[in-house]
C-alpha positions in Angstrom: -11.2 -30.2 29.2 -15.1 -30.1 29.6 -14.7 -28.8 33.3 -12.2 -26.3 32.4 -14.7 -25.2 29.4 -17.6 -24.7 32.0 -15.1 -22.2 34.3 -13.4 -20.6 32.1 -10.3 -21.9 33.2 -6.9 -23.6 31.4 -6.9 -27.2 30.4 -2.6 -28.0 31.0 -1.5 -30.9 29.5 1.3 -30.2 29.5 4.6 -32.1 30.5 6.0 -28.9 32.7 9.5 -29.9 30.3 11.2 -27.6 27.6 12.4 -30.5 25.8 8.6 -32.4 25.7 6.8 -29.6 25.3 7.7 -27.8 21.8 5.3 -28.6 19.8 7.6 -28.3 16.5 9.7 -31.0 17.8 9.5 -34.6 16.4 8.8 -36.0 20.2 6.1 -37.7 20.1 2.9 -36.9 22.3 1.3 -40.0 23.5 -2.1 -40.2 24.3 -2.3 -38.8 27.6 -2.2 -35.6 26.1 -4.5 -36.4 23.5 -8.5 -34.7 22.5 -10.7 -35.9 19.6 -11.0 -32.9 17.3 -14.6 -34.1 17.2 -15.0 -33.4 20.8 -13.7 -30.1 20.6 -15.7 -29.1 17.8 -18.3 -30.1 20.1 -17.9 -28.4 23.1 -17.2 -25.1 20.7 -20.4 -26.0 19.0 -22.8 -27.0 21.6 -21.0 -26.8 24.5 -22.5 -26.8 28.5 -23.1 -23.6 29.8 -20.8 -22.0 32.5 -20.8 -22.5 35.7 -22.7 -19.8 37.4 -20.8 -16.7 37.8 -18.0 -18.1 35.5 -17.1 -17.6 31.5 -17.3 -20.5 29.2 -14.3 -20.2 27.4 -11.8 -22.7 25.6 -8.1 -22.5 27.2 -5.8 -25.5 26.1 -2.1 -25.6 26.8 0.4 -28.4 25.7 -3.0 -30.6 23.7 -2.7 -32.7 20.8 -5.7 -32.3 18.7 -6.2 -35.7 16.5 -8.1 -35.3 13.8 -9.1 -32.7 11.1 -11.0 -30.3 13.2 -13.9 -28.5 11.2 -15.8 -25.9 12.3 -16.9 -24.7 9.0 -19.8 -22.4 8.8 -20.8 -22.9 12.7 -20.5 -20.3 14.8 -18.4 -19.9 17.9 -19.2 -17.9 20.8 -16.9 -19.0 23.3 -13.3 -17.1 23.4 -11.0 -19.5 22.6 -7.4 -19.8 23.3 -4.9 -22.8 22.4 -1.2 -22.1 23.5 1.4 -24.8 22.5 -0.7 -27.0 21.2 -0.2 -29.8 18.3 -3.0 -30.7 15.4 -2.3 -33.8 13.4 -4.7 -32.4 10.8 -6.0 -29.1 8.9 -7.6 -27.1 10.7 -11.0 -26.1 9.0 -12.7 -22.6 9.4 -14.3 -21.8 6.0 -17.3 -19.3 6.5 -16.9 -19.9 10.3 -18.0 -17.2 13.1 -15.9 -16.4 16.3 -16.1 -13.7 19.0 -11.7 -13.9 19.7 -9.3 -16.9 18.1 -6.2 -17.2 19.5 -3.9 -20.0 18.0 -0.3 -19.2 20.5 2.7 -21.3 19.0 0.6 -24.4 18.0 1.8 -26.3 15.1 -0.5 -26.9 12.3 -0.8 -28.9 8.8 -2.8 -26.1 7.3 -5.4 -23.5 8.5 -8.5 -23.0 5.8 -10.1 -19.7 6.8 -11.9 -18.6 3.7 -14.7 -16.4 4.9 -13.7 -16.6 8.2 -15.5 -13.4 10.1 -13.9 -12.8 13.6 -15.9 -9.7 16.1 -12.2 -9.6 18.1 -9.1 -10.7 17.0 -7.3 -13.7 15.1 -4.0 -14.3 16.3 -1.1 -16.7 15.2 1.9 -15.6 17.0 4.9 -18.1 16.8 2.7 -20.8 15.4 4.5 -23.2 12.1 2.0 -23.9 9.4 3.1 -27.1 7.2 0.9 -26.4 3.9 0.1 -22.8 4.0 -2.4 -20.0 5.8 -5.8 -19.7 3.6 -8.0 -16.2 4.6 -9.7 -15.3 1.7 -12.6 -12.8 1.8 -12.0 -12.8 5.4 -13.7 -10.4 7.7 -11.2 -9.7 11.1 -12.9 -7.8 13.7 -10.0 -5.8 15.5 -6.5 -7.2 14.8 -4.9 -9.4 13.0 -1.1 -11.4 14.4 1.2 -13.3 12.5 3.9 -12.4 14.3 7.1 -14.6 14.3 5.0 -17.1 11.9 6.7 -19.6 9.9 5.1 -20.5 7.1 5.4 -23.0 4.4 4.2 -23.5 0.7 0.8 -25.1 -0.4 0.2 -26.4 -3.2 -0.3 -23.9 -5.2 2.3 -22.0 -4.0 1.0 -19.6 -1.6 2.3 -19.2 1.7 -0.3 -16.8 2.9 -3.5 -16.4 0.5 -5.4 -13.3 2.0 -6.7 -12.0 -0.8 -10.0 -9.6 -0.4 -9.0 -9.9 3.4 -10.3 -7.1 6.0 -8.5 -6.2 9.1 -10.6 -3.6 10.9 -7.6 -2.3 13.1 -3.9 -3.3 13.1 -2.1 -6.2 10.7 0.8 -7.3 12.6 3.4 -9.4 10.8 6.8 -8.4 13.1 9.6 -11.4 12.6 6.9 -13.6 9.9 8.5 -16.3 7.8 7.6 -17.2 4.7 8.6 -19.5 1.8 5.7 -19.0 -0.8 3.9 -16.3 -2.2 2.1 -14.0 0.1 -1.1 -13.0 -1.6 -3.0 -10.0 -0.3 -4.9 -8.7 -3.4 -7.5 -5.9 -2.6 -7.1 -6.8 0.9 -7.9 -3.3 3.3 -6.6 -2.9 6.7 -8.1 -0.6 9.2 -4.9 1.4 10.5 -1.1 0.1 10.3 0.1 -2.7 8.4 3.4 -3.8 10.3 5.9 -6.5 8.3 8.8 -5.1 10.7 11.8 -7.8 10.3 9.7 -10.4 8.3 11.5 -12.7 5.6 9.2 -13.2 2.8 10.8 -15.8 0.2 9.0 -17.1 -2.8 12.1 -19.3 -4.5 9.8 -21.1 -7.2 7.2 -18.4 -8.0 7.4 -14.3 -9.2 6.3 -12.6 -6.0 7.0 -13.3 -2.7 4.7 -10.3 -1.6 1.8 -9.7 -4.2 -0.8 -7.1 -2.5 -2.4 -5.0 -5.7 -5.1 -2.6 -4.7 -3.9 -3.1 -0.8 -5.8 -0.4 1.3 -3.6 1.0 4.7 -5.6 3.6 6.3 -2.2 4.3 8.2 1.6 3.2 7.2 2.5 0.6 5.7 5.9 -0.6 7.9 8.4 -3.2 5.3 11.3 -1.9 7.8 13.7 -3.6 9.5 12.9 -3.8 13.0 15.2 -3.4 16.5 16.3 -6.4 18.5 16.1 -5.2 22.0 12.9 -6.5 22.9 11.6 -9.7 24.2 10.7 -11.9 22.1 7.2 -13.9 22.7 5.9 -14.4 26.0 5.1 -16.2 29.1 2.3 -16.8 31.3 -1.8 -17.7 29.4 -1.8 -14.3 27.8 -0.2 -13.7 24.0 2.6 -12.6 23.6 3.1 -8.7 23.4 2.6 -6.9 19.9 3.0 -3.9 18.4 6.4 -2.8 20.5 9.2 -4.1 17.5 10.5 -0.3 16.6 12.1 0.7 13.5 15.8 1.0 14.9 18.3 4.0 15.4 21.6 4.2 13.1 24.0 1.7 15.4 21.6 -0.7 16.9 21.2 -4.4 16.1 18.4 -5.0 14.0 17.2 -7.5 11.8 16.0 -6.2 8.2 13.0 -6.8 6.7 13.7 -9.0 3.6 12.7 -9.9 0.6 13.9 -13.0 -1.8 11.2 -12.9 -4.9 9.4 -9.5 -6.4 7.1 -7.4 -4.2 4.1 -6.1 -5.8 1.6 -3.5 -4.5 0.0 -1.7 -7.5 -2.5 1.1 -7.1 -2.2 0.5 -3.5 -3.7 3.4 -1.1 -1.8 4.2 2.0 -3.3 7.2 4.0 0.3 8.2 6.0 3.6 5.9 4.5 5.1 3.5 2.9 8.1 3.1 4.5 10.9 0.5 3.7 13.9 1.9 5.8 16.4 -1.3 6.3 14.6 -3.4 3.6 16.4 -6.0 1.9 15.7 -7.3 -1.4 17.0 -9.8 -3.4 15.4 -10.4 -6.7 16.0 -11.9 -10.4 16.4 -10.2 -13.2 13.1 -10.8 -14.5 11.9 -9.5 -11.0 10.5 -6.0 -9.5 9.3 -3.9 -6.7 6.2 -2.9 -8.4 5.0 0.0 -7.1 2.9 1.3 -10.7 0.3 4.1 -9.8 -0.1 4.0 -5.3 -0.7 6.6 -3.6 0.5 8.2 -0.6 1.1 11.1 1.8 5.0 10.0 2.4 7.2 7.2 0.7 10.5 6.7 2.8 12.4 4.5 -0.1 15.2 4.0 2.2 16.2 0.2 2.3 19.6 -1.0 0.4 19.2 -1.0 -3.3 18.3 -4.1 -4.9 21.5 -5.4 -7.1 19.3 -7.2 -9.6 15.6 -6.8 -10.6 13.8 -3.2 -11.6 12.2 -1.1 -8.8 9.2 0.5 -11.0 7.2 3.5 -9.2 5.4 4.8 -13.0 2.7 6.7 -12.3 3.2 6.8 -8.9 1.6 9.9 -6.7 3.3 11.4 -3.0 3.5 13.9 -1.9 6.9 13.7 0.0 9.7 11.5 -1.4 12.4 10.1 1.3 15.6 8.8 -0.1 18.8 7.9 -0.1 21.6 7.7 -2.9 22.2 4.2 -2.9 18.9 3.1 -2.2 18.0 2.3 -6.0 19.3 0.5 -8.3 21.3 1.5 -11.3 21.1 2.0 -15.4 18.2 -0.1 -16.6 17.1 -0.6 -12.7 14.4 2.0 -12.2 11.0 3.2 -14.2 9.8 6.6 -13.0 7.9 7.6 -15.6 4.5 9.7 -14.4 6.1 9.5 -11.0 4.8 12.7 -9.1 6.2 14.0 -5.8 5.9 17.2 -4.4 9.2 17.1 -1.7 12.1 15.7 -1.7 13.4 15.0 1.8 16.9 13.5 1.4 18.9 10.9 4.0 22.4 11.5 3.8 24.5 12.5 1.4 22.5 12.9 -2.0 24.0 15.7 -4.3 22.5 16.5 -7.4 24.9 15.2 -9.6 23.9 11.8 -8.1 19.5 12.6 -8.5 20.6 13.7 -12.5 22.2 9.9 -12.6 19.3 8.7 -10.9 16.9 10.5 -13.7 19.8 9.3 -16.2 19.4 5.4 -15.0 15.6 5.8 -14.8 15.3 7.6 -18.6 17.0 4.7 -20.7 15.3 6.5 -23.3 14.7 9.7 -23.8 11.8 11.5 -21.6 11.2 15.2 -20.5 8.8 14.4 -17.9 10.4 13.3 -15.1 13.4 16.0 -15.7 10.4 18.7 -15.3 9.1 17.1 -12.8 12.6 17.4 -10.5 13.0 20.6 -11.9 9.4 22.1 -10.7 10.0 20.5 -7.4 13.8 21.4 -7.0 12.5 25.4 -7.9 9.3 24.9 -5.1 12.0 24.5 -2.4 13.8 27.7 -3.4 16.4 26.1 -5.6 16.7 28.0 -8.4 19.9 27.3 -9.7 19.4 23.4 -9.1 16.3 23.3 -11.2 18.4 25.1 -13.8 20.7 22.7 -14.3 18.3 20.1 -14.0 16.9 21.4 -17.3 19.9 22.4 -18.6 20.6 18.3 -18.3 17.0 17.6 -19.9 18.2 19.8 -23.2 21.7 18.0 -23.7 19.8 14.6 -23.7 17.0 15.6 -26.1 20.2 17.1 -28.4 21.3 13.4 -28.3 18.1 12.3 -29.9 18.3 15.2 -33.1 19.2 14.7 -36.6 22.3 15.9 -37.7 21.7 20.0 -37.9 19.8 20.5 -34.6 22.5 18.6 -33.1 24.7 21.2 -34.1 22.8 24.1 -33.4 22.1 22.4 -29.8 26.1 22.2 -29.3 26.6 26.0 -30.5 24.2 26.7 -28.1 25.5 24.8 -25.3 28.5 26.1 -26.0 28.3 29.2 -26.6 25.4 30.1 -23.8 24.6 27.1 -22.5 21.2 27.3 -23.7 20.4 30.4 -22.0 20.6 28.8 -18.7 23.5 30.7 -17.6 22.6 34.1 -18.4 25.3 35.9 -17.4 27.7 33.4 -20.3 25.4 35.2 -23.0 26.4 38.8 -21.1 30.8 37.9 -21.8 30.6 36.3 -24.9 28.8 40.3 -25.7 30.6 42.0 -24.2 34.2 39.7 -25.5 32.5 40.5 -29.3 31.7 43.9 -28.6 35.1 44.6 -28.2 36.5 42.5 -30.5 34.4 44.5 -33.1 35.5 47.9 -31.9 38.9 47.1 -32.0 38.5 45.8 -35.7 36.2 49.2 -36.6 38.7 51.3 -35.0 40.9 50.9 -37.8 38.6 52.0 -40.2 37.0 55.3 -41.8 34.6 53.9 -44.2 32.8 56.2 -46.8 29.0 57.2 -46.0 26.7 56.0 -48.4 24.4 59.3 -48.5 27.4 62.1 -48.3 24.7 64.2 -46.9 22.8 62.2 -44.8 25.3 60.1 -42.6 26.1 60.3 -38.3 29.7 60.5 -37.0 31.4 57.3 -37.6 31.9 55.8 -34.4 33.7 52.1 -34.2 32.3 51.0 -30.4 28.4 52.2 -31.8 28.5 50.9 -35.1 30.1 47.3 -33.1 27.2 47.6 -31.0 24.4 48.5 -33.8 25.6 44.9 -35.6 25.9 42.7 -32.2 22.0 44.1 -31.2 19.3 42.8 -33.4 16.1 44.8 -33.6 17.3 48.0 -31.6 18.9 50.7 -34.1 21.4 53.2 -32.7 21.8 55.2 -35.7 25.1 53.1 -36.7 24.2 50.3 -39.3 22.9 51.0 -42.8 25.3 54.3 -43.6 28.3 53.3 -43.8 29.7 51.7 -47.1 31.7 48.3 -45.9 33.9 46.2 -48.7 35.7 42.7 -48.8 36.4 41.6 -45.0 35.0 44.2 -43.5 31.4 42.8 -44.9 32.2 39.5 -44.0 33.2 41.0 -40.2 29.6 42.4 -39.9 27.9 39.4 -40.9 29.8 37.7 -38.1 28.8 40.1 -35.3 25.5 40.3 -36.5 24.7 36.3 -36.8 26.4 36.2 -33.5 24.3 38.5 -31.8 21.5 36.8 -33.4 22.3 33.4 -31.8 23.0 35.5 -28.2 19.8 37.3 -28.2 17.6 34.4 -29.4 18.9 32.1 -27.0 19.2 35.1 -24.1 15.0 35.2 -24.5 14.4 32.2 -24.9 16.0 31.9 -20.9 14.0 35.1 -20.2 10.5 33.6 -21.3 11.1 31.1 -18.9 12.1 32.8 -16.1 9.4 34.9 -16.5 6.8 31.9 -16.9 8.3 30.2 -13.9 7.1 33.8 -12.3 
């Protein structure tokens, strides 16, 4: 190992065997393949120089490393790269310095990185950790790869505790495993955060993903993720990253999924969020809390969750993808404050089933997100959607009046529909106006002034009561008794209720101008 250190070259120990060579197996490794993590440390530490022309650079393959290997607060300027290898104890790197860490399908108790400040990359592809993934306040130079990592519990709970974590350029998590809470609280990565295909499971806790105040300069990728590429890799290099896609309708693909709530509150994403293919399966008492984040796009496009609440309340995009069965039903969904400018649709998504959607999301009464569909539904050049859009907002606020509005509400809606449908208001005048000429028609009433009256005329007169405020010469001479009275007070209440209700659509129409 200290000759291969000097050249830059790998240190095999390894038994050339499938079968001997996993390190997640429970085959033992004898001491022929066996390094003090004392040594190491020491050759990281205060190692010999290269030999001239050469690279000093750490390159095991197929090593068990005995004992608890510390390296906190030291700094490491050698690139080191373990591949396969097996640590009996924690690995220690608290406030530790590195130039490149690579740690390639190694299995380890634990990995205590608090503070850990990397100028190249940290990667942990296929690697198993026993007692959980500690990165706190860490500072990762490029990227950052957990690809295809399994990773248990600690004792706290946390699978993966990141929080305050910075990844300068790409987070890749394609294929992770994880069976305790993944904390990444105020954590900022540089570009793309990728979690194509992971499995995040947090059985005993209340998140399984709990990232408040996460910063993605890019998209954030919780997506299922196509199948038709290799897997890991061969040969002293890591494995390839960054090629899982997002797959097309008919090929095989593994979802990304969620067992415990996701959390990312007042997150900041500066292209997506997108969860097309996610999977989540939650408790009642759990949510996908996604309370006040902002982004350009948010592609909510993953199968709706059966139990649990997916909450986006104060919530600001600009473009909102969806699908109809995407979210969850009554009682399932807060949108309250949620702003979107664009509604992009997948799939079948009429607008009976985005008023159930507001329906399921309102429990309780609330104009706000009704306005808010309707403003966006009448920016896209759907007038008559954002119509009845409000006309839906009215008949649920009449369910929440006393008594008398109630029943003015359901003359209303009956009658005009609450002056949504204009041209209603237009037959129901022109179905009185008749009916009142055919019931004047049969009569000659006497003039009040004998001198000073028009010519009677039944279709005028029908048309003086039905029209409030304009006076065509009709109403106010002529002497009425008994039924005939009590005819003219109909037309003229009715045409009261039309015309209010007729300008109270017309002051909107002309607002919305």
């Amino acid at each position: 190992m200290w000759d291969a250190f000097r050249t830059g070259s790998v240190c095999d120990l390894s038994a050339r065997a499938a079968d001997q060579d996993d390190p997640h197996s429970d085959r033992v490794w004898g001491p022929g393949r066996s390094v003090r993590a004392r040594v190491v440390a020491l050759l990281l530490l205060h190692g010999p120089p290269p030999v001239p022309g050469r690279v000093a650079s750490l390159k095991l393959r197929g090593v068990r490393i005995t004992g608890r290997l510390d390296l906190s607060g030291g700094t490491v300027a050698p690139y080191v790269e373990l591949q396969s290898c097996r640590f009996d104890s924690e690995i220690q790197l608290s406030e530790a310095r590195f130039g490149t860490l690579r740690l390639v399908n190694c299995a380890i108790p634990r990995l205590e990185a608090s503070r850990l400040h990397t100028e190249g990359d940290l990667h942990l592809p296929r690697c198993r950790v026993a007692r959980g993934i500690r990165l706190t306040d860490a500072q990762i130079g490029t990227d950052l790869l957990v690809s295809q990592v399994v990773v248990q519990r600690d004792t706290k709970g946390r699978a993966i505790a990141a929080d305050g974590m910075s990844v300068a350029q790409d987070f890749q998590g394609e294929l992770l495993e994880t069976y305790g809470e993944v904390s990444l609280r105020g954590a900022k990565v540089g570009v793309s955060m990728n979690l194509r295909g992971a499995r995040l499971g947090n059985p005993s806790g209340r998140y399984a993903l709990n990232a408040p105040q996460l910063t993605v300069e890019r998209t954030l990728y919780l997506t299922s993720i196509a199948m038709d590429y290799g897997r890991g890799g061969s040969g002293s290099s890591t494995p390839p990253y960054g090629l899982g896609r997002t797959p097309t309708r008919g090929q095989r693909a593994q979802p990304f999924e969620c067992r415990g709530g996701l959390r990312l509150d007042d997150g900041r994403f500066g292209d997506a969020i997108d969860f097309y293919g996610a999977r989540f399966l939650l408790t009642d008492e759990q949510e996908i809390s996604l309370r006040r984040i902002q982004t350009p796009e948010f592609r909510f496009v993953g199968e709706g969750p059966e139990r649990g609440r997916v909450v986006v309340s104060g919530a600001k995009v600009v473009k909102l993808v969806d699908t109809a069965t995407s979210w969850p039903g009554p009682g399932g969904v807060s949108i309250e404050g949620f702003e979107y400018e664009d509604l992009a649709p997948r799939g079948h998504f009429p607008l009976s089933r985005r008023l159930a959607w507001l329906e399921a999301a309102t429990p309780e009464y609330s104009p706000g997100p009704y306005e808010r569909l309707a403003a966006v539904l009448r920016a896209c050049g759907e007038d008559a959607d954002a119509r009845e859009v409000l006309l839906a907002k009215q008949r649920r606020r009449r369910a929440t009046l006393p008594p008398g509005p109630k029943a003015w509400g359901y003359l209303q809606d009956w009658t005009v529909v609450y002056g949504y449908r204009p041209g209603r208001a237009a037959l129901w005048m022109a179905v009185l106006w008749a009916a009142g000429t055919l019931l004047f028609a049969q009569l000659d009433p006497p003039a009040i002034k004998q001198d000073e009256h028009p010519h009677w005329n039944a279709p005028l007169y029908a048309l003086d009561l039905l029209l409030p405020v304009i006076d065509l010469g009709q109403q106010g001479h002529w002497k009425l008794a008994g039924g005939w009275q009590w005819g003219a007070a109909a037309l003229v209440i009715m045409g009261w209720i039309l015309a209010t209700t007729v300008a109270a659509g017309a002051s909107r129409l002309l607002r919305r101008g």
